[in-house]
N, C-alpha and C positions, 0 to 999 in steps of 0.2 A: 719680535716686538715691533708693533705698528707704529708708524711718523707719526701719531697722535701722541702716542703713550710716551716715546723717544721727546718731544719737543718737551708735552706738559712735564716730565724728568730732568730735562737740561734746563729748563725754565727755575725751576725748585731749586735744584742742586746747585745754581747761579745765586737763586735770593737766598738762600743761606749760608754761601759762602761769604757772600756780602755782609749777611750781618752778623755772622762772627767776627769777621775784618773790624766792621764797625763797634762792635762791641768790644773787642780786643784793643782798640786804638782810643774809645773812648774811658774804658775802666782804666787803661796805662795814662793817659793825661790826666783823669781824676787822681789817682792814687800820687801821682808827682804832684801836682799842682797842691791839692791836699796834706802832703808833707811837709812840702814848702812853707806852706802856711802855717802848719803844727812850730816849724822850726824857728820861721821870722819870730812868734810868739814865745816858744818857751827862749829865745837868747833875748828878747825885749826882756822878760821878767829875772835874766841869769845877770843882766848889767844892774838892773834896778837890785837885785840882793847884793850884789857886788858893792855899789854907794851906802846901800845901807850896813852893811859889815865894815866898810870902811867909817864911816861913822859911827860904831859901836854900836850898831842895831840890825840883829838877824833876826828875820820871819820864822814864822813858826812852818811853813816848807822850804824852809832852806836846809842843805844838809851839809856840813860841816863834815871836812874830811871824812868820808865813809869809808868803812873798812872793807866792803864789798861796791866793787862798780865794773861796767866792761871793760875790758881791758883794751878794744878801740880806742876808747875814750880816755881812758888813764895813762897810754899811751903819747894819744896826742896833746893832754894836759902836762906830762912831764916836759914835753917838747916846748913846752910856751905857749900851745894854744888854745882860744876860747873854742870850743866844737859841741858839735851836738853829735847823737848817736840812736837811733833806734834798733829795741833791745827787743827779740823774739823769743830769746830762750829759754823766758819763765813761762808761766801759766797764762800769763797774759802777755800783750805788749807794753812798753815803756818806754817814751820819748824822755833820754837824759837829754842835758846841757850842763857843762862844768868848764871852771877854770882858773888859776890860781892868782891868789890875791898874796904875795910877801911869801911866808911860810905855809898857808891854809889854801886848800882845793874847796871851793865853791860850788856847789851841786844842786840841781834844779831837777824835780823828776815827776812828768807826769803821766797818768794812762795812757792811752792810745788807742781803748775798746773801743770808746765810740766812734771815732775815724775808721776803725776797720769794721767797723755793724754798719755805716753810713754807706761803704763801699761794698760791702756783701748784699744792701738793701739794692743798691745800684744796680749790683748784677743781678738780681731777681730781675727786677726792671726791663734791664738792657736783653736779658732770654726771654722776659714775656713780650714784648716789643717783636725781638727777632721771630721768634716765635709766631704768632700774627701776621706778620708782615711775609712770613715764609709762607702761612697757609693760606693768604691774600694772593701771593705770585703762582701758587699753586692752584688755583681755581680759576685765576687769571689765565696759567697757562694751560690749564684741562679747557678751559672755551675756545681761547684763541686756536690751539691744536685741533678742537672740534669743529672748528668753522671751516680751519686749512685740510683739514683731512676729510670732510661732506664735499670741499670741491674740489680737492684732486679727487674722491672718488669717484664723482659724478663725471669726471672729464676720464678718470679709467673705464669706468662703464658704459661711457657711451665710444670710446675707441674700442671695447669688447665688440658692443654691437654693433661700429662700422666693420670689423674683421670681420663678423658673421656674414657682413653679408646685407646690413640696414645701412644701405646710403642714406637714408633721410633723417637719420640720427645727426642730433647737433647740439651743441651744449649752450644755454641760455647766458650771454653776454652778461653783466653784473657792474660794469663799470669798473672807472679805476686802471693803473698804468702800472700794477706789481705782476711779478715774476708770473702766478697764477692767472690773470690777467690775456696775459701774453698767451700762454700756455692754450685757454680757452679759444683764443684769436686761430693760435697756428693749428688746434685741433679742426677746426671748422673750415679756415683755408684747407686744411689736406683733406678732409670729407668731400667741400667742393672739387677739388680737383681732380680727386680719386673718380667720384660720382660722374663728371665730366667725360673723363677719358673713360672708362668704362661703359659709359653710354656710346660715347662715338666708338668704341670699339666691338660693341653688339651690334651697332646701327651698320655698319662696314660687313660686319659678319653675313649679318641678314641677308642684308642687300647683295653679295656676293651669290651668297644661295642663290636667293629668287633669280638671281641674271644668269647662274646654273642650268636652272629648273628647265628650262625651256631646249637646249645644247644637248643636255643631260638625257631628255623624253626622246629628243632624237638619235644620241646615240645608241641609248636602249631599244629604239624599234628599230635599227639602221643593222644594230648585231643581232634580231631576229629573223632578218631576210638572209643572212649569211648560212650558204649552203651548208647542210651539215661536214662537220671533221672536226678535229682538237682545236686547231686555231683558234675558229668560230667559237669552239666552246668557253676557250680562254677568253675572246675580245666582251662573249656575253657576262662570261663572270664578274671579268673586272668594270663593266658596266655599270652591273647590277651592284656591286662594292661600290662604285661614286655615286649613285645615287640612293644608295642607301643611307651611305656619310651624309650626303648632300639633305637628307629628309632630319637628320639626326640635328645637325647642324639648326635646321631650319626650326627643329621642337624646343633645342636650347634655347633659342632665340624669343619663343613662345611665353616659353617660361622665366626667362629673366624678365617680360617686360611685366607681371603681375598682373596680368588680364586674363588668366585659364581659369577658369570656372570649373567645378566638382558637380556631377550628375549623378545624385545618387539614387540609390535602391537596395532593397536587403535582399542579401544575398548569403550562402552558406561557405565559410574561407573555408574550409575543408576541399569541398568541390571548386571551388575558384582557381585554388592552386594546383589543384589538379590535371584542370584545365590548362592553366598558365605555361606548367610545367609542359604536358605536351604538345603547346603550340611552339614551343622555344627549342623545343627538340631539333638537332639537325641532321640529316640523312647519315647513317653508318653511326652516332653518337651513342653513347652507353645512355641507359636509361637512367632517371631521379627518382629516387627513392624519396616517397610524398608517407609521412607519417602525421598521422592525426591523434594526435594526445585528448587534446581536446576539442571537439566542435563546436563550432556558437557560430551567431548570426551576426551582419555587421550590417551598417548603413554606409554605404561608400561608391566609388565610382571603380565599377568593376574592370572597366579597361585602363584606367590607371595603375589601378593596383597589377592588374596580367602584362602591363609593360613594367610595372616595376621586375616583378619577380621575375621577366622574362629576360631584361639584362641581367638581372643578380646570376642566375644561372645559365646565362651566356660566358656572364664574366669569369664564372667558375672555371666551367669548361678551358677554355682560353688563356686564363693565366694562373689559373690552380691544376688543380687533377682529382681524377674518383679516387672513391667514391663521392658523387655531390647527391644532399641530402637536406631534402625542403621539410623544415616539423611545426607543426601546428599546433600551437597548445595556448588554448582561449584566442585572444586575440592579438601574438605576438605569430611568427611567422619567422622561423631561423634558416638561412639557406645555408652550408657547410658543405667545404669541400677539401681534398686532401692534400694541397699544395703548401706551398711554402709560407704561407702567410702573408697579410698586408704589408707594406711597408709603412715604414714610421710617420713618414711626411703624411699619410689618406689618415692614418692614427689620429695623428694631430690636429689638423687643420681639413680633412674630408676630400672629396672626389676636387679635381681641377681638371679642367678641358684640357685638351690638347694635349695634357700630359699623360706618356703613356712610359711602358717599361715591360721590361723581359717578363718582370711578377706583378707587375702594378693592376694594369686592368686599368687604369685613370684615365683614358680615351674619354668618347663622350655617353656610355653607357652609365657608368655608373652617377655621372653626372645629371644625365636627365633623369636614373630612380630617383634621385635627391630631389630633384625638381617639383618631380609628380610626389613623392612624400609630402613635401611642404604644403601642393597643391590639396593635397588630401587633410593635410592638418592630421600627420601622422608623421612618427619619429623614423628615420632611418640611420643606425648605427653600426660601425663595424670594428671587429673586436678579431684578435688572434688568441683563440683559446688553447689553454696550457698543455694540452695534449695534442697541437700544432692542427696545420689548415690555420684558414680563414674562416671568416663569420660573419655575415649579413641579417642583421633585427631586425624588421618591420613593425612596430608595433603599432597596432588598430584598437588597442582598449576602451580608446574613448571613441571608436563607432559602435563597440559592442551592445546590442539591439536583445540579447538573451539567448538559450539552445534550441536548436533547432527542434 
């Protein structure tokens, strides 16, 4: 049950406790007050037969010791007193009044229907009233929950789209100093601040590289003059590993600022990946198994797309295992390999730099596919299918151009 539905519910369930309350407390003072007044009346008209019986003259509703009366009241008539009594237990009600004059009980007796039609018209009343007034607070409270639930939505979805990844998301200010208010304020402070450091934190990055770049070319040409032996061979490896990192590093950079452009041309994914696959291959490495379900043509940027699939099946290699196996079917593109699976956190939330792991792969490989995906205005998703490995989607549907 959503805060809307919760508020406009609690809203309701308040105006109509309310106006039971009130109708409860107003039917109880009518029916007393009401009585009261039945009672002042029939003992006015029980003294007035009283003088006239004493005077030798009884009305024609006066009733002279009755053989039937409640026994409340014929009680407290024996005791000496004047009282009144209302009588429910016949067919209808009966407001008595009696009391003794010498030897004779004195008795006054009138209906009471209308008093009690008067109070039943009441409560008709007092439920349609309550009634109204509940479907009033109810409509009342289906808006106002509507208004409070369009802007915490608006302030959850544009914090969805700051997690994605859209710093320039920001929730439009409204006015006003309530709880929501505040809300909209602190969401836009942490947007900026996020965006902030995030900026100065890529900017640092960059710049690091490029002050690299130049140390780095030398000590790559510096470990090609080293005579041949292992040493050598090791100093050129791990060379060739930091400037590699170091170029990696530098495409992230590329790509976070939103200035890479897509150069496209139609091309056939079938052969693309084919391609892709054996440029990614690396010396003594088991071969990819490239299956083509389906062939079709795309409009895309074919070196994008061959460095995507080039980490997707580096990353295999490296923190999965074979068989790894690239399938083509229209224009989706599955890489699959036989390892352990993603872990939860890339599940959830997707590739993160720097972060790496025994199974993860989360270095900066899969992070720049994501990059070039986006750049392509293409999905990149990763999935651990139920018969285990990992799973890399590419999906290119919407460059799909027709078969070749």
């Amino acid at each position: 049950m959503g805060l809307r539905i919760k508020t406009a519910v609690a809203i309701t369930a308040v105006s109509a406790l309310v106006a039971v309350l009130i109708g409860l407390v107003v039917h109880h003072r009518t029916a007393v007050n009401q009585l009261d007044t039945a009672r002042s009346d029939i003992d006015q008209r029980l003294l007035s037969a009283v003088e006239d019986h004493a005077a030798g003259f009884d009305r024609p509703r006066t009733i002279l010791n009755p053989y039937r009366m409640p026994g409340p009241l014929r009680r407290a008539v024996e005791q000496g007193k004047r009282a009144t009594y209302l009588d429910r237990s016949g067919p209808e009600p009966a407001l008595w009044a009696a009391t003794r004059l010498g030897d004779d009980i004195i008795v006054i007796k009138h209906a009471y229907t209308r008093q009690d039609r008067n109070l039943a018209s009441l409560d008709e009343d007092l439920w349609l009233a309550g009634g109204l007034g509940t479907a009033l607070a109810a409509a009342f409270g289906v808006a106002l929950a509507t208004v409070v639930g369009r802007r915490l939505n608006a302030s959850a979805r544009t914090a969805e789209r700051i997690a994605d990844g859209d710093l320039t998301a920001r929730l439009k200010p409204r006015g006003g100093k309530d709880e929501i208010a505040r809300l909209i304020h602190s969401v836009n402070t942490m947007a900026d601040a996020l965006a902030a450091r995030l900026q100065a934190e890529r900017e640092v990055t960059a710049n690091i590289a490029h002050e690299l770049r130049t140390p780095v070319a030398g000590l790559v040409a510096a470990a090609g003059l080293l005579p041949p032996g292992r040493p050598a061979e090791l100093v050129r490896e791990r060379a060739q590993r930091v400037r590699s990192l170091m170029e990696d590093v530098l495409e992230v950079a590329r790509l976070d600022g939103d200035a890479e452009q897509a150069e496209t041309d139609v091309r056939a994914l079938g052969e693309l990946t084919r391609r892709a696959v054996r440029a990614a291959a690396a010396p003594g490495q088991e071969e990819v198994t490239v299956t083509v379900v389906r062939e079709c043509l795309v409009e895309t940027d074919a070196r994008r797309v061959e460095r995507i699939l080039a980490n997707l099946v580096t990353n295999a290699f490296r923190h999965g295992a074979a068989p790894v196996v690239a399938e083509v079917d229209g224009g989706v593109i599955r890489v699959r390999d036989g390892g352990p699976g993603f872990p939860e956190h890339l599940l959830t939330r997707g590739p993160q730099r720097f972060r790496t792991g025994s199974r993860s792969g989360l270095g900066l490989g899969l992070t720049i596919a994501a990059g070039q995906a986006r750049v392509l205005g293409a999905r990149l998703t990763f999935t651990n299918p139920s018969g285990g490995g990992a799973e890399a989607v590419l999906d290119l549907r919407d460059a799909v151009r027709g078969a070749p």
